[in-house]
Every structure is written in structure tokens, then in C-alpha cells.
Phi, psi and omega in degrees: 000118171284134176251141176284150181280313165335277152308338173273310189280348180281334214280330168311318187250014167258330153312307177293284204317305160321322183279320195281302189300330166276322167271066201314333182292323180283336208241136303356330182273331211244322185319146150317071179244083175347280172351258191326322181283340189249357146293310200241340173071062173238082168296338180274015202246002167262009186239316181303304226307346195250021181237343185231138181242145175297340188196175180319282170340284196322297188290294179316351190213355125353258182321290156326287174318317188299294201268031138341286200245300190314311198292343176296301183311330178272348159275344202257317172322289189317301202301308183291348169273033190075020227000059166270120154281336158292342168304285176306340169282350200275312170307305175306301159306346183254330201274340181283312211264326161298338165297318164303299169284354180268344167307317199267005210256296161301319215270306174289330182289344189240074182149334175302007166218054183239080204302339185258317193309135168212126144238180166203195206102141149329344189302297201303311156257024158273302196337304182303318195293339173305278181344301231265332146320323178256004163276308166327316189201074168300348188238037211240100197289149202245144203242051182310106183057021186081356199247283156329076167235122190231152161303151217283332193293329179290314164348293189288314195291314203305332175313306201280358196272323179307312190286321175323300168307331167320281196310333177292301195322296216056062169225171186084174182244019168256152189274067180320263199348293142018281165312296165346292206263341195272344166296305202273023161260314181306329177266354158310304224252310199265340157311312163300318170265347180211098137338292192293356170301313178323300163352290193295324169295295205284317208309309183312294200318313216284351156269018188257111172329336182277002179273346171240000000 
């Protein structure tokens, strides 16, 4: 029986995210906390930081998003691996946890000597599993809080024009950055392993009825 890659990394970070809420010392050693990483060179905290969350909600509208989203991508991955499934899956994990760290990248170049700043979560490598999804399937509809349903490409643009603006404001205690740069790596990165997905995202656009 194949265990989902998917499932396995949601069911991973909802332990972990638990274990931290009882314990506040551990969810301090695994957070992003820029300072520290550029003091003391605690690299890994661009790997924790995408295991732990702030509050339920917070773990909870994750999660939900990966498993969405995740489980396309990890099919579509395997398919492109021969259906080797340990291939693709390997490939499914690598491409969720660069997405986390590479989310943090920023985050840390604009914080690092800001001694009080921390964030954490998962967003930057759901954000790519989102992406990388609606390059596959722009017209395929994205549901906001259940209420709001748009095809993923207007959806996905309307984010990203959103997280930008955020992030310059910089307000609020969410990591608009975060979202950003873990989006715009997902469409980098699957534009890098199937080139010819570009095409395919404009050809569906240029057929989508809603343009007439």
C-alpha cells in the first residue's frame, strides 16, 4: 500500500505544530527567528520554521490547503517521474521544503538584525503547492473561505498582487513575504521541470469562456 508524500508531511507538521504548543521552549528552538540564525548560524530554522504554527486556525487552513492542492502535485510529480513513486515523491518533498526555505529568504535578509522579529508556519511551501497547481490547471476553480469562486489563474494573480502590497505596508503579523516569494518559487520551479506547462497555461486561458 503507497502512503501519500502528502499525507505524511501534513500528519508530520500537525505533530510537530502540537508538540510545540505544549511545549513554547520547542516552538522557540524551530521557529524563523532571523536574529538568531544570523548570529548564531541556526540554519535549520529555515527547515523547523515550516513545522510549527501559531494557533489552530493558523495549522488548520494549512493543512486543509495542502490537502487540496498537495495531493495534485504529488500525482503529477510521480507521473513525470515514470511513475516511479519514490522518485516523485522525493521530488514532492523537496520541491514543499524549498519552497519553505526559500519563502524565508527574504524574510531573513529584512530582518536579520532585528532581534524581536519571529515567524513561522508552513505558508511559503503550501503557497508553491497552490501555485504550482494553477499552472497545471488555471481554470480549474479556487473556492476563498468557501464562499468566493474564481478560476485559480485570477484567483492566484489577484494573491499575488495582494501579498505584495502587504508586504510593502508591512502590517499586520502575517508574513505577506512569505506567501510571495513561496508562490512565485512554485511557478519558477514547475516553469523549470516542464517548460511546456507555460503553453498549456496560456493555451486553457485563451479558451476560457469567460473571456467572452
Amino acid at each position: 500500500m503507497e502512503i501519500s508524500a502528502n499525507l505524511l508531511l501534513m500528519g508530520i507538521i500537525a505533530i510537530v505544530s502540537f508538540m510545540a504548543w505544549n511545549k513554547p521552549g520547542l516552538q522557540e528552538k524551530l521557529l524563523m527567528d532571523p536574529y538568531r540564525v544570523q548570529q548564531h548560524k541556526e540554519y535549520t530554522r529555515f527547515v523547523t520554521s515550516g513545522f510549527v504554527h501559531g494557533d489552530m486556525l493558523h495549522l488548520f487552513f494549512n493543512l486543509f490547503t495542502m490537502y487540496f492542492f498537495g495531493n495534485v502535485v504529488e500525482m503529477r510529480f510521480i507521473s513525470i517521474m515514470d511513475y516511479n513513486v519514490l522518485l516523485g515523491q522525493g521530488l514532492f518533498v523537496a520541491f514543499f521544503l524549498l519552497g519553505v526555505i526559500i519563502s524565508d529568504l527574504p524574510t531573513y535578509a529584512k530582518y536579520k538584525n532585528a532581534p524581536m522579529y519571529r515567524s513561522l508556519g508552513a505558508s511559503g511551501g503550501v503557497a508553491a503547492l497552490v501555485f504550482a497547481s494553477i499552472l497545471y490547471a488555471p481554470l480549474r476553480d479556487i473556492c476563498l473561505y468557501g464562499i468566493l469562486c474564481l478560476p485559480g489563474f485570477i484567483l492566484g494573480t489577484l494573491y499575488l498582487i495582494y501579498s505584495y502590497y502587504s508586504d510593502k505596508q508591512g502590517k499586520g503579523r502575517i508574513n505577506h513575504s512569505a506567501h510571495l516569494y513561496g508562490a512565485l518559487f512554485g511557478i519558477a520551479f514547475i516553469l523549470f521541470l516542464e517548460p511546456t506547462v507555460a503553453l498549456q497555461f496560456v493555451q486553457q486561458i485563451s479558451n476560457w469562456k469567460g473571456l467572452f
